[in-house]
VEXLOMAR-660498 format. One record per residue: x, z, y of N, C-alpha, C in turn. Coordinates in steps of 0.2 Angstrom, whole numbers, plus 5000, padded with zeros to 4 digits. Atoms other than C-alpha are relative to their C-alpha. Example, Ala and Ser with C-alpha at 12.3 -4.5 7.8 and 13.67 -1.06 7.14 Angstrom:
500450004994506250394978500450005006
499649994994506850364995499650035005
//
This chain:
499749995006432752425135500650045001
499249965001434252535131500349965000
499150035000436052485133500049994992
499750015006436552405116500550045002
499349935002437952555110500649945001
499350065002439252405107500249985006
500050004993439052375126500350045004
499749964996439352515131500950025003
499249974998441252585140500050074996
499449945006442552705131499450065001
500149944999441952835145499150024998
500550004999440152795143499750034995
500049995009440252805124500250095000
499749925004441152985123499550035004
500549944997439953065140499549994994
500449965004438653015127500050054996
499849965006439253095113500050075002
499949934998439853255123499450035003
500649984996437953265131499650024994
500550005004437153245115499649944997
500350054999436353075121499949964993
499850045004437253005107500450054995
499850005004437853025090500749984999
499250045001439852995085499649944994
500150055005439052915070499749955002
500550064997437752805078500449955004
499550044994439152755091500549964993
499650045004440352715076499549944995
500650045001438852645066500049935002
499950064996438552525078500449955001
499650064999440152435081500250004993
499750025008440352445060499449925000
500650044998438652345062500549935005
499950064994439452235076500649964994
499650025005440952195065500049974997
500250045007440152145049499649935006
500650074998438852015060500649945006
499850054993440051945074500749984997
499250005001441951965066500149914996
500150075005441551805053500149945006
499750064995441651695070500550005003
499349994997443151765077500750024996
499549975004444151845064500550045002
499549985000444951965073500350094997
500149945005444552145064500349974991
499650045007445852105046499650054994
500049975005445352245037499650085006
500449954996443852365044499950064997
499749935004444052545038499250035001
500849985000441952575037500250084994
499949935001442152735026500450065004
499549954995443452815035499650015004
500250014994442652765051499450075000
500549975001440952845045500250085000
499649955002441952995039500350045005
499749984998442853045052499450015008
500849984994441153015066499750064998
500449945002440253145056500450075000
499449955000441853255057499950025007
500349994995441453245077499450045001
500850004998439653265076499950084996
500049935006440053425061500350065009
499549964997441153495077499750025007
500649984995439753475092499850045000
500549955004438553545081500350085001
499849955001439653685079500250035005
499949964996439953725097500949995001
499150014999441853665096500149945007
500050084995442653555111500249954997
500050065005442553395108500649985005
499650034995443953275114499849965004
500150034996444053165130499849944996
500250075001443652995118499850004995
500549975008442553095105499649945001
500450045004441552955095500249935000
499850074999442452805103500249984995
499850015004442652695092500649925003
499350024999444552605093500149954994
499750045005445452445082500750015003
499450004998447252445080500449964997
499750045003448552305078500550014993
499950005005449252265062500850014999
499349984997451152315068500150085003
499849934997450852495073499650034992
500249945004450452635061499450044998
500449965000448952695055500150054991
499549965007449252845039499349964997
500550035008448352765021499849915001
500150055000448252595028500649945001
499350004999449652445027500249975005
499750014997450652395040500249935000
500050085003450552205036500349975004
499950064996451252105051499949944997
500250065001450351995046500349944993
499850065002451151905032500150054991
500149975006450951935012500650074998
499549965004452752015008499850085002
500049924997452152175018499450024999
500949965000450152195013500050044992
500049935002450652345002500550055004
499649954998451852435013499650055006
500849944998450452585018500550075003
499449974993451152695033499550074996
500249955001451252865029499650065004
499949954993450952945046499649965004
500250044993449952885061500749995004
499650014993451052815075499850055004
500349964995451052905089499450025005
500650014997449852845097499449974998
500449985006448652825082499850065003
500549945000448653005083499950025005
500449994994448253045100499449975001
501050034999446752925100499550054996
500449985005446153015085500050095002
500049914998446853215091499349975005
500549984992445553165108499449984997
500550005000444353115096499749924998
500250074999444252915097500050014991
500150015008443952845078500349934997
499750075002444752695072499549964994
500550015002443552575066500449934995
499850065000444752415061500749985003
499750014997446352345060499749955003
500150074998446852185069500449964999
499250075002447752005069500250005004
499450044996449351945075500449954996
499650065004450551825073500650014995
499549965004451951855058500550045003
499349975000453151995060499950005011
500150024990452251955082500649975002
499750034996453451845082499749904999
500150055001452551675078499649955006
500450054997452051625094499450015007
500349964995450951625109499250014996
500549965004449451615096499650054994
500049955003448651745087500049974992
500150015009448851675068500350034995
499449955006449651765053499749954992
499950045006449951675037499550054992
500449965006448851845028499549985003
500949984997447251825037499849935004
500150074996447451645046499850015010
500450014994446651595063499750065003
500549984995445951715078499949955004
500450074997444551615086499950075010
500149994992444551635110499150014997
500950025002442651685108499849985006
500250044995442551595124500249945000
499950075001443151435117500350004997
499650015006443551395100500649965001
499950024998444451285107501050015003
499649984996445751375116500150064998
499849925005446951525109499850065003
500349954996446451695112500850045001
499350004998448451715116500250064994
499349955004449751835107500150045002
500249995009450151945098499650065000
500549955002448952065102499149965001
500750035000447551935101499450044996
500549955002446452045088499750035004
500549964998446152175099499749995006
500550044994445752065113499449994998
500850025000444452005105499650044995
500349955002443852145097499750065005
500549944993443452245114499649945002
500550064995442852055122499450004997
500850015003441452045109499650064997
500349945002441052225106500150034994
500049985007441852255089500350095000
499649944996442852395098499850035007
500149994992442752485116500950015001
499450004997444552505115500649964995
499650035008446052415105500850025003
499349984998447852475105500549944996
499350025002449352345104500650015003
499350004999450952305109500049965005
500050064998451652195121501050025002
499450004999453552145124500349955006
500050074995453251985136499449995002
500850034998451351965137499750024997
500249995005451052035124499050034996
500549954999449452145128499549955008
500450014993449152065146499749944997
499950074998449251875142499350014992
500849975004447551925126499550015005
500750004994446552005139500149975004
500250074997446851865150499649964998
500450075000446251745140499250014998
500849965004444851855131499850015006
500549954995444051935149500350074999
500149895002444652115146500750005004
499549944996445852235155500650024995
499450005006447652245146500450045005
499449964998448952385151500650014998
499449985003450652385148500450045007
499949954998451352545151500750005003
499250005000453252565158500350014995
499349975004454652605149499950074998
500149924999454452785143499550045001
500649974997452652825147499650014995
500449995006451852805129500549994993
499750025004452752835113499949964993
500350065001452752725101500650014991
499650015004453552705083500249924995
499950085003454052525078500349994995
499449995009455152565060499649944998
500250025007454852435047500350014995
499749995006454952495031500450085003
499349965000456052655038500449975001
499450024995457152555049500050015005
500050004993457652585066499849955003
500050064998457252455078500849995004
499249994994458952395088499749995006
500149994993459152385105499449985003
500450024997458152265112499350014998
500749995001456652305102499950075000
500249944995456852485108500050015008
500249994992456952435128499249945001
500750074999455552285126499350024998
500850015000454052315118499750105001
500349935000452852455123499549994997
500550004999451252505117499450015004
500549984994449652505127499349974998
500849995002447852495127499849935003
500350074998446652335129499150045003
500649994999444852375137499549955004
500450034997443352305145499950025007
500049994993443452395161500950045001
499349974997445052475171499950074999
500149954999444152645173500350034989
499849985007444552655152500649994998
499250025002446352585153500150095004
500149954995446252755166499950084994
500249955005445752865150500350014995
499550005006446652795137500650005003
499449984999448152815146500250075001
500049925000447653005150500250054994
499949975006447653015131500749984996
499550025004449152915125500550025003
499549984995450352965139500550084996
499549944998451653095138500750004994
499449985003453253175127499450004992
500049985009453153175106500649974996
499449965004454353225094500149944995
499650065006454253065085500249935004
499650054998454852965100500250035003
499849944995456253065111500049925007
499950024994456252905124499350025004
500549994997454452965128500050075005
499849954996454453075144499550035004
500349964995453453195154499950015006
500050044993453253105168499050005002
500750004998451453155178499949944999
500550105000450253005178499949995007
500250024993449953045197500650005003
499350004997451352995208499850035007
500149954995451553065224499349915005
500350024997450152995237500149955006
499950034997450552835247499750025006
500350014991450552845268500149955002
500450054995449652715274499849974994
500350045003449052555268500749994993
499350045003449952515251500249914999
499750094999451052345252499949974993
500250045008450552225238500349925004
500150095001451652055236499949974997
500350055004450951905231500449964999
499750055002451851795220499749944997
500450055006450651655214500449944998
499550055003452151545211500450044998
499449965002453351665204500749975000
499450045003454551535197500149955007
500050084995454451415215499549965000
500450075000453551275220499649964995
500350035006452451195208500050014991
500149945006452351325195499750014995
500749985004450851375193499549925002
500550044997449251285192499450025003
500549994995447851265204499750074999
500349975001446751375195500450095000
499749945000448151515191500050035009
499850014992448551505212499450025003
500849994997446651525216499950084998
500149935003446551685206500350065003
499749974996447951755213499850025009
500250014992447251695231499350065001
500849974999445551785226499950085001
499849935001446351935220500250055005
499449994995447451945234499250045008
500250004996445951935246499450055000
500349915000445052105237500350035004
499649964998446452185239500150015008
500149974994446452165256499450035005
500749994999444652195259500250074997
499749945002445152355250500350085003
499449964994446452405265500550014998
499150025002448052355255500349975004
499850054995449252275266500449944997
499650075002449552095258500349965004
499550014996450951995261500349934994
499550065006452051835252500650054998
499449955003453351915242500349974994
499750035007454651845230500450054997
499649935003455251965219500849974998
499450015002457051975213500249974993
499649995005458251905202499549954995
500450015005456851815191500249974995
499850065008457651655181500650054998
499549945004459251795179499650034995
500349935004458051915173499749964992
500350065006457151765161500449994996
499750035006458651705153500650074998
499749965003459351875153499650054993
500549955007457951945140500149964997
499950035005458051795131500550014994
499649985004459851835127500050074997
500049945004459851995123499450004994
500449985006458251995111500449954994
499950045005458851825104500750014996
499349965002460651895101499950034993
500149955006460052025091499449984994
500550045006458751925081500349964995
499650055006459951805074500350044996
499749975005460651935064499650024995
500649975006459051985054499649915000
500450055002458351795054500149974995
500250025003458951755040499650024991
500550015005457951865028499350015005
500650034996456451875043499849934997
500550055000456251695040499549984991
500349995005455851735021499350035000
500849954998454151845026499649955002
500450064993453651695041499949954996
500150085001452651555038500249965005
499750074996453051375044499750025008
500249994991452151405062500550065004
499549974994453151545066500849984999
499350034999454751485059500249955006
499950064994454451335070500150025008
499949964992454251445086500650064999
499649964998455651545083500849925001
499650055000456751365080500050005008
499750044993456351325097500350045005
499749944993456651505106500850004997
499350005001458351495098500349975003
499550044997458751335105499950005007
500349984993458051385121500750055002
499749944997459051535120500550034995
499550005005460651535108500250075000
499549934998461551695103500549995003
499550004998462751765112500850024996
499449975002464751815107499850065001
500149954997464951985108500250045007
499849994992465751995126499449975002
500850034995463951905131499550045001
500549955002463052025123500050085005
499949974998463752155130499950015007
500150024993463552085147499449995001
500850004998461752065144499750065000
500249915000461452255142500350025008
499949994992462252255159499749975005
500450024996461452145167499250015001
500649984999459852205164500050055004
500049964994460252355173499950005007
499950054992460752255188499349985000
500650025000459152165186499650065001
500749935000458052355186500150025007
500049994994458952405200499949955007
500350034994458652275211499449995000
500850025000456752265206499850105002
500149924997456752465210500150005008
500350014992457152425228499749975004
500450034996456252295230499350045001
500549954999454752415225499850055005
500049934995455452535235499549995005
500350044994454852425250499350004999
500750035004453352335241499850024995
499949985005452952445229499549964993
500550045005451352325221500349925000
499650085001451752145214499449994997
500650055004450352015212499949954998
499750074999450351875202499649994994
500750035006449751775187500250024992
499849995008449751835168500449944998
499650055003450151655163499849945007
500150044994450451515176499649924999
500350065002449451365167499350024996
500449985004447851335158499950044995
499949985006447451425143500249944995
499950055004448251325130499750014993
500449995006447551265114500450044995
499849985003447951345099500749974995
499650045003449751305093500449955004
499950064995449951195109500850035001
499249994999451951275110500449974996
499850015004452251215094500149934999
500150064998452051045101500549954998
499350034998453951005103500350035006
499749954995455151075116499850015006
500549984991454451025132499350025001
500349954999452851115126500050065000
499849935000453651255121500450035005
499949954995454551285136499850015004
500549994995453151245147499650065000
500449925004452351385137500550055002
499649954999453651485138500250025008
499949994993453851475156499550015005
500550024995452251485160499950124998
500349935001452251685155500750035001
499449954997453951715164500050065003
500049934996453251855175499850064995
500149945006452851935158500650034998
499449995003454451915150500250075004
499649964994455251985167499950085001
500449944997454152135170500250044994
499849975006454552175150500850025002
499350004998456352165154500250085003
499949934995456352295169499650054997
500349945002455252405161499650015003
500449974997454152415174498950004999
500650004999452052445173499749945002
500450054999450752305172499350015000
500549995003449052295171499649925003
500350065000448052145168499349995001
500749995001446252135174499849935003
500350044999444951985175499849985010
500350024995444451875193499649944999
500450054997443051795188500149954993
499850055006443051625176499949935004
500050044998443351455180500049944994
500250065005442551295169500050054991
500049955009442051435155500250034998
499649955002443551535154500450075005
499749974995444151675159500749985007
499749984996445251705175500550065002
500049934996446451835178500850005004
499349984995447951925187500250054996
499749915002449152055185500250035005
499849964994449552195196500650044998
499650005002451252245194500450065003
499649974997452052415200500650054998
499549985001453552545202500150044992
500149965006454152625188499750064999
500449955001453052775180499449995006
500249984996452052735193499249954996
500750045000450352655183499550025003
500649984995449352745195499849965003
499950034993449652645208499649934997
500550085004449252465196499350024998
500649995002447752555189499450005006
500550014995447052585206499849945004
500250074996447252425214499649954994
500250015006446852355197499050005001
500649964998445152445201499749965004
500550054995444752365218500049954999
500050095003445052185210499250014997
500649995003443652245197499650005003
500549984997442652315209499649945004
500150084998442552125217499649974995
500250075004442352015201499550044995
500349975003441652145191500149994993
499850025005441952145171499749954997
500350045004441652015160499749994994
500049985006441452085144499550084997
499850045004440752095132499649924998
500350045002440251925125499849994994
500050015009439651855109500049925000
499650065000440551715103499449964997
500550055007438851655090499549965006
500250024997438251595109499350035002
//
């Protein structure tokens, strides 16, 4: 029998189309088809743009025909989070006050997907305003369901597109991530999440026509979600470089200069010390580690620098700057995310402004010593989240679940912090659910993540996609 279309990868999807194999339409068709039958158990597609989609496929297929080049991610069909930009459709983060506010302009990375061809088939959920939390709920659209266990969240706040590539509704999904935001979804869903450095994908975060401040211009990037590594590998070919609607986005090759000899990868499977993580996170790490050396990486123990500094230095600076717009934010937010912002505040108070100002310092200090430790070791391996997958809402518990929660996706926070490239890819499942790691390297350097990233997959091999109706 043929490969089901909805199955298939970004790259596998576009050589059809560029061969002729396939249709853009038949390829968008398909995952409109997968959408409408599968989306009702998981809820992660808000608002599925089937004309457009259709529209914009036969605009492809008008352009073959015609002997025109086609782009590298002609026909792909792509979902996008409900916090980035897409032009005629609105920009809801999730929550009533903002489901008229309709982006005039693709984001910038919108319109690359779509200049190379890809199609946008659907947005996606998140938590209100991405800040309610490690699961994915919004007070417009309710509950995303883990389609590997209703059971258990399919994490934040780019959960939509997570589970919009795991179950085939997408082959590719573009979110965000600011602390996990991208990795700690495809962790839980099975799929491949990249977040990009500092600088390497532009990105437009305005609401409404506002600036973002500081910390929400160094923290969050955007970046892609997939089912294999070789697609984060494509869509980063496509979304990468300088544009004139973000000047921190830089022109920085994708390939860096070519490592001599084996490259050094350390293993953090306790990031945080001794009794950190759990068994299962530790083993993944262990499994990953022991590709990578089959491979002909040179694995090693490694404690990165600086961590709990760096952990409670992001805390302050974002939360600093939050308390001054929290009190009409919490007019937008339902009660769930109000209650997760209560407890990150008492976690992590604003500072004075001589505090503040010392945490814009600090961070620096923290980039530069995590620059030379790469210098040395330039790969860093460890665990997306350091505990079970928790259930949906489980942070919301009381403080010593919230900080367990929060503590368990320190390596996210940190990595968000320094800026530096991550990629998230599966090892495997244990008692039902996914498994995974993150590969973590120097600055501008996603090559380097992407490749090892690579020989991990080439081990456990991908998991996705599923279907959650069993």
């Amino acid at each position: 029998m043929p490969t089901p279309i909805h199955t298939r990868t970004a790259a596998e999807l576009a050589a059809a189309v560029a061969s002729g194999d396939l249709t853009a339409q038949e390829a968008v068709e398909a995952h409109l088809e997968r959408i409408a039958a599968v989306n009702p158990a998981v809820n992660a597609v808000t608002t599925p743009l089937t004309d457009r989609a259709r529209a914009e496929a036969a605009q492809v297929d008008r352009r073959r025909a015609a002997g025109e080049p086609l782009g590298p991610l002609a026909g792909v069909p792509f979902t996008v989070k409900e916090n980035i930009h897409v032009a005629g459709t609105a920009t809801t983060f999730g929550v009533p006050r903002l489901r008229d506010l309709v982006a005039r302009e693709d984001a910038p990375p919108v319109r690359r997907l779509r200049a190379a061809g890809a199609v946008c088939v659907g947005r996606t959920n998140l938590p209100d305003m991405t800040l309610g939390g490690l699961h994915t709920s919004s007070t417009l659209y309710g509950d995303t369901v883990n389609p590997w266990d209703p059971a258990r969240t399919p994490g934040g706040t780019s959960g939509g597109d997570a589970v919009a590539v795991a179950t085939g509704l997408a082959a590719l999904g573009l979110g965000n991530d600011s602390g996990g935001s991208v990795r700690v979804p495809a962790a839980f869903c099975g799929v491949a999440g990249l977040k990009p450095g500092y600088g390497r994908i532009a990105s437009d975060h305005r609401v409404g026509g506002r600036e973002p401040t500081l910390s929400s211009q160094l923290l969050p990037v955007d970046g892609p979600m997939a089912r294999s590594v070789a697609d984060l590998r494509l869509a980063l070919s496509v979304l990468a470089g300088p544009d004139p609607g973000d000047p921190r986005a830089l022109p920085v090759p994708l390939e860096g200069e070519p490592p001599r000899g084996p490259v050094r990868v350390g293993v953090a499977a306790e990031p945080f010390g001794p009794g950190t993580a759990d068994p299962a996170a530790k083993e993944a790490v262990a499994a990953a580690a022991a590709a990578l050396q089959e491979a002909g990486y040179a694995v090693e123990d490694a404690a990165p620098p600086r961590l709990d500094e760096a952990l409670e230095g992001y805390g302050r600076l974002a939360m600093t700057e939050f308390a001054l717009a929290w009190p009409q934010l919490q007019e937008l937010m339902g009660e769930r995310a109000r209650r997760h912002i209560g407890y990150t505040s008492e976690r992590n108070p604003p500072s004075d402004l001589a505090g503040y100002v010392q945490a814009t310092a600090d961070r620096l200090g923290a980039q530069r010593a995590w620059a030379r430790f790469q210098e040395e070791v330039p790969l860093l391996l460890g665990p997306v989240f350091t505990g079970p997958v928790p259930a949906p809402g489980e942070e919301l518990e009381g403080p010593e679940a919230h900080e367990r929660v929060t503590r368990g996706l320190g390596l996210c926070a940190v990595t968000s912090y320094v800026g530096v490239p991550a990629v998230a890819v599966p090892v495997g499942t244990v008692d039902g659910l996914p498994r995974s790691v993150q590969v973590i390297g120097p600055m501008h350097r996603e090559d380097l993540c992407l490749e090892a990233a690579e020989a991990i997959e080439r081990r456990f091999g991908p998991l996705a996609p599923i279907d959650p109706r069993g």
